[in-house]
C-alpha positions as CSV (number, residue, x, y, z in Angstrom):
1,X,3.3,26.5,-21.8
2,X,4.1,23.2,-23.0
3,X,6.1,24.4,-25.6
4,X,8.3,26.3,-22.9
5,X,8.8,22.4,-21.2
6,X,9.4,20.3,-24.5
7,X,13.4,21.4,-24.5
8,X,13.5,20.0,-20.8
9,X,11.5,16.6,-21.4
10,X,14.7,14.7,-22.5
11,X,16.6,15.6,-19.4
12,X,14.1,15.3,-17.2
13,X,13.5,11.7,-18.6
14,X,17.1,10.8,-18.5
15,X,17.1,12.2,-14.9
16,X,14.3,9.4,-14.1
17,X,16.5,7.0,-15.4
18,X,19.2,7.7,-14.3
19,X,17.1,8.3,-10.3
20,X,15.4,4.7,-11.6
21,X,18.8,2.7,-12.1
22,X,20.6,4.4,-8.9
23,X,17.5,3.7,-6.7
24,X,17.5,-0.2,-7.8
25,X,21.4,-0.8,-8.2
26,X,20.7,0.7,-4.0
27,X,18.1,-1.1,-3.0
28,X,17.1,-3.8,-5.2
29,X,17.2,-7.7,-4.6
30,X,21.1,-7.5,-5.8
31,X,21.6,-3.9,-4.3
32,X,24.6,-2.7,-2.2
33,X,22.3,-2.3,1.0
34,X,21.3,-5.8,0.6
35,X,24.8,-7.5,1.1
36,X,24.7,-8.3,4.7
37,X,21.2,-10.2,3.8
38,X,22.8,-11.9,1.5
39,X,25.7,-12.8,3.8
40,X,23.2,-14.1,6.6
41,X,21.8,-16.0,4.0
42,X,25.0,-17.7,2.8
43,X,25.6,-18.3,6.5
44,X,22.6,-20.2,6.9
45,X,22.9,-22.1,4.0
46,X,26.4,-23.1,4.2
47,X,25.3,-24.5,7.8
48,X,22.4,-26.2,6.4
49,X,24.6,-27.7,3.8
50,X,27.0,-29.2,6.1
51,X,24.5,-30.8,8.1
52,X,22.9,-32.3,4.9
53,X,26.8,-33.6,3.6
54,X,27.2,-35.3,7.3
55,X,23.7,-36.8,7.0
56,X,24.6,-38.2,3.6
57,X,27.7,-39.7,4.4
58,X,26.4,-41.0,7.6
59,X,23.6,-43.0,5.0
60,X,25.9,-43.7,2.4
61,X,28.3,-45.8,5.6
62,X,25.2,-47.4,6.5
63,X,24.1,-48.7,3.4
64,X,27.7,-49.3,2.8
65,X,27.1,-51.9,5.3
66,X,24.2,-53.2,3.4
67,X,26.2,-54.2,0.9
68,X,26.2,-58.2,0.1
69,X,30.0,-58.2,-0.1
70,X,30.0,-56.5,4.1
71,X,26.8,-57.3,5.2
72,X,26.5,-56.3,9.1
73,X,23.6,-58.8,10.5
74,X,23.2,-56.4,13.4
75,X,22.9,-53.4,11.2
76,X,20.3,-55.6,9.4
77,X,18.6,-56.9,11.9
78,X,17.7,-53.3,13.1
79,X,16.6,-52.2,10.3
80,X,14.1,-54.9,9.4
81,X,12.9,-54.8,13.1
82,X,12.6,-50.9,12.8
83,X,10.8,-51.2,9.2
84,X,8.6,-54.4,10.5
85,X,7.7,-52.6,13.5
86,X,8.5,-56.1,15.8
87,X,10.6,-54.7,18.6
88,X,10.3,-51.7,20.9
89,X,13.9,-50.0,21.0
90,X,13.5,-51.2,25.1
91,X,13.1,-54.5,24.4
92,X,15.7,-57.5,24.9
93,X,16.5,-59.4,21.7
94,X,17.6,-63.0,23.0
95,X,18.9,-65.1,19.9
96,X,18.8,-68.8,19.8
97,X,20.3,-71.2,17.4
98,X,18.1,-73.3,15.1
């Protein structure tokens, strides 16, 4: 009997194959039935990456102020009270001279 199949055992393994490379080009990670995945992903991460760029340069024009050439001594002052933990954001600051 098996000497009846051995003529067929190279088509039938190209036919896996072949069945094997259609099934994942279909249906893998990369397939064509993956696409609009892939697109709601790029959606998602193009939003995410525009919310990051706006956060950046909203940082870099605050430390832009930071700077000792354009020091902003209300920008400073808020930031040392925020890191120091001194004033509640309802509290009054009142400056004096001294």
């Amino acid at each position: 009997m098996f000497a009846r199949l051995q003529p067929f055992l190279p088509t039938a393994a190209i036919l896996f194959l072949i069945f094997y490379f259609v099934f994942h080009a279909l249906t893998g990670e990369r397939g064509l039935l993956s696409t609009s995945q892939r697109n709601a992903d790029l959606a998602a991460k193009t939003k995410e990456l525009k919310k990051i760029r706006a956060e950046r340069m909203d940082l870099e024009a605050r430390a832009r102020l930071l700077r000792s050439g354009s020091l902003s001594a209300d920008l400073l002052e808020e930031r040392a009270r925020s890191l120091l933990g001194y004033a509640d954001p309802k509290d009054y600051v009142i400056r004096t001279k001294r």
